[in-house]
Residue, then its C-alpha position, 0 to 999 in steps of 0.5 A: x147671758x141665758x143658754x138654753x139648753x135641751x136635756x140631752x144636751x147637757x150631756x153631749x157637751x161633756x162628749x163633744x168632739x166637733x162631729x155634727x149633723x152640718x158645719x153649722x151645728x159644729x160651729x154652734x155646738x163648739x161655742x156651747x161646749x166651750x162655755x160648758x168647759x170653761x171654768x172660769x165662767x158661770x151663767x144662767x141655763x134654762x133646762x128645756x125639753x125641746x128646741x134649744x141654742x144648739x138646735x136652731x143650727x140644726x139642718x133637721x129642725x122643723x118648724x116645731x120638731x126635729x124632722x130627721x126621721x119619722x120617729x126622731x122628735x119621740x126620740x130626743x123628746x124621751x132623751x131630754x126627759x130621760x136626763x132631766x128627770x135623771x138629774x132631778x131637774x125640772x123642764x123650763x126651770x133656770x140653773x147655774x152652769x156650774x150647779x149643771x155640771x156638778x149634777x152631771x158629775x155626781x149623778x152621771x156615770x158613763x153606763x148610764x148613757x146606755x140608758x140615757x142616750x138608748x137609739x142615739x146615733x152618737x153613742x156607738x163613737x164612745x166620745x159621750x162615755x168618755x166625756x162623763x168619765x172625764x168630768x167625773x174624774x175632773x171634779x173628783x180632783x177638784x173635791x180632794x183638792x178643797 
């Protein structure tokens, strides 16, 4: 089954730590994530700029923005635009979880989230850093195991 998932996302799942904006965005999020990190699978993700899976649990969604602040639909818009392009995706276009995650592993560097993630309220806990690092060491193993 098709997940959709904003550009900013497919770093957050690597980061993930059960925090979220209400219980029912955790629980949401949690099932995401779990299928993210799940080897054993591997399904369609269209890559978008905007509303996604995650966020139609989210207590900041708007009808047709997030609404969190005045400024927050600017901001994760740019953030979704920032990973995309910094992936070499394009918004709308449907991937292979798999060929997401090796993206995110050979393209993504946990200081790029300083840049990436630039305002995010989530990156001063470390968990995201930590996450990238963690994927980038996890398929530099799998890589020498080939």
């Amino acid at each position: 089954m098709k997940k959709i998932l904003r550009g900013h996302h497919l770093l957050c799942t690597h980061g993930f730590k059960g925090m979220g904006y209400s219980p029912e965005f955790v629980d949401v999020m949690t099932e995401i994530v779990e299928g993210i990190r799940n080897d054993e699978t591997d399904f369609p993700i269209q890559v978008v700029q905007g509303f996604d899976d995650a966020c139609q649990a989210c207590p900041h969604r708007g009808k047709t923005e997030c609404v969190k602040s005045a400024d927050s639909n600017e901001h994760v818009l740019s953030m979704d635009e920032k990973v995309i392009s910094h992936l070499g995706l394009s918004a709308g276009a449907i991937y292979l979880k798999s060929e997401l995650v090796q993206k995110t592993a050979e393209k993504v560097s946990p200081d790029d989230l300083d840049y990436l993630c630039e305002g995010c309220s989530w990156l001063e806990y470390g968990v995201c850093k930590d996450g990238i690092k963690d994927l980038g060491e996890k398929m530099s193993m799998i890589e020498e195991w080939k």
